[in-house]
Residue, then its C-alpha position, 0 to 999 in steps of 0.5 A: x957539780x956534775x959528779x954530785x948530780x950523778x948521785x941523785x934520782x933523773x927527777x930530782x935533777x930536773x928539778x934542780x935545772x928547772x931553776x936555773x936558765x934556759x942557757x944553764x941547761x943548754x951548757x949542762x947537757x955537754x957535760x954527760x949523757x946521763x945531765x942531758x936526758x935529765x936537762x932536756x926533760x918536760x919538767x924543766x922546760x916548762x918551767x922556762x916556757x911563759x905562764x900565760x902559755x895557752x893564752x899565747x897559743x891560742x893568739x897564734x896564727x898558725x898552730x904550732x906542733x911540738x914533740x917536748x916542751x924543749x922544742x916549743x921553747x926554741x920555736x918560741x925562740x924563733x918568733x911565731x905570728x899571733x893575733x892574725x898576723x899584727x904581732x909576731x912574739x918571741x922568747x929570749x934564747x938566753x934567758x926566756x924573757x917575752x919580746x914582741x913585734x908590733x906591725x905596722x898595721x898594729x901601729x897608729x900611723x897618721x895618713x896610713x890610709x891615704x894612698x898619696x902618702x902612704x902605701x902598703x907593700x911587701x918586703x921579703x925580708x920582714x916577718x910580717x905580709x905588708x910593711x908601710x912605705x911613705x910616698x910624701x907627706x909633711x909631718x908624721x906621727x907613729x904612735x904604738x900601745x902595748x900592756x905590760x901584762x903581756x910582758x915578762x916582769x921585773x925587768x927594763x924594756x927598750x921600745x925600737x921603731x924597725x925601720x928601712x930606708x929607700x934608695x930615693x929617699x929624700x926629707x928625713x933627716x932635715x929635722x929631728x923627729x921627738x920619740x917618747x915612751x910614755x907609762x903612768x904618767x911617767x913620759x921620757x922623751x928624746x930626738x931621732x933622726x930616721x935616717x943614718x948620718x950621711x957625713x959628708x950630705x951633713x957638711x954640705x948642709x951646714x956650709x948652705x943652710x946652716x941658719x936654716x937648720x939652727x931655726x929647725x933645731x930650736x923647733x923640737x925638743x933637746x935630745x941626743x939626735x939618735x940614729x939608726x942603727x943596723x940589726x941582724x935581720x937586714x932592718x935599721x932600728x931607732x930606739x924610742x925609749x926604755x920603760x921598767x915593767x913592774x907588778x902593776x899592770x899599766x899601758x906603754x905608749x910609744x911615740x915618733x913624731x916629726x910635725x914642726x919641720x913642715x918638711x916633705x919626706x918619703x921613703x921611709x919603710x915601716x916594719x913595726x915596733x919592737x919590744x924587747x928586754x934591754x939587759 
């Protein structure tokens, strides 16, 4: 393919790459120095960047600075904050496709405003200034809004909570919290429990309040009992759903909720909402 490359003008290379993927043209430009002037050319990084690109610029929180099309599209990569800092946006390395980080504050998250069950802090590991840390409370409700314009089209996203779990951590996982996603009246609901499964606290439990854990279980809806799961980042993850983003523009709801258990729980610590291709 190189050597047939090399017969044609730089532009109409270009061109050519520009219809490949972002990963394609990254593997082309360490065949020759001549495919990698004509790789890491404006006109095929331009066709990788979003359509709506000046819209996204526009939201940022701080102006990005770029030299080429190339360096933006890596940038994006690396995640920027928009929309005063309550979201964080991002590209897909590998294929381009639009994830986005809905925080904390961009979340609906019952009694968040109540310093007795809730209260705002930091975490040096997040993206965001403030993540939300539960003090106490009874049942709790996390419900998050994105539309699908914002997304990349033609393609299956998964909805995960980002979540940490504190050292004095207590009522989480008593019973299973009911997650959803919901999009045009289509609603695909399942259980998670938020925190990881401590195996040998499970067998204690079993041994001493198996009746009573029966009874909670019948409370909720069946479902797999999802656990969290470790991330690159130093966060856990709970998949809420996965919902398929077609031509029609529609709003996704994305849902936790745990309001039958009548259970106290704190320490649980709040970073968002992400939602981000799943294939």
């Amino acid at each position: 393919m190189a050597t047939g490359l090399n017969m044609l003008p730089e532009d109409c290379v270009s061109t050519i790459l520009s219809l490949t993927s972002p990963a394609d043209a990254c593997r082309l430009m360490l065949t020759s120095s001549w495919l990698r002037s004509a790789a890491e050319s404006d006109l095929v990084w331009s066709r990788f960047l979003p359509y709506d690109l000046p819209c996204i610029l526009s939201r940022t929180h701080s102006q990005v600075r770029f030299s080429s099309k190339k360096e933006l599209y890596f940038q994006l990569c690396d995640s920027v904050l928009i929309d005063g800092g309550m979201r964080s946006f991002s590209l897909n390395k590998m294929s381009g496709r639009k994830s986005f980080v809905l925080s904390a504050r961009a979340l609906s998250i019952s009694f968040s405003e109540e310093p007795n069950h809730w209260t705002w802090t930091t975490r040096s590991a997040s993206r965001f200034p403030e993540v939300i840390e539960l003090k106490t409370v009874s049942s709790i409700q996390i419900e998050g809004r994105i539309n699908t314009q914002d997304l990349s089209p033609n393609i299956t996203y998964g909805a995960f909570l980002i979540i940490q779990v504190s050292d004095r951590a207590f009522g989480l996982d008593s019973i299973a919290s009911e997650i959803s996603v919901y999009k045009d009246e289509c609603s695909v609901s399942n259980t998670a429990y938020l925190c990881p499964l401590d195996e040998r606290k499970q067998q204690l439990e079993s041994l001493l309040f198996m009746n009573r854990r029966r009874m909670m279980e019948k409370l909720v809806v069946e479902g797999e009992g999802r656990r969290p799961s470790k991330r690159e980042d130093g966060w856990m993850e709970i998949e809420l759903g996965e919902f398929f983003v077609g031509q029609k523009i529609e709003e996704v709801q994305m849902k936790l909720m745990e309001v039958k258990g009548d259970q106290l729980k704190g320490g649980l610590i709040i970073e968002g909402i992400e939602v981000r291709t799943k294939y």
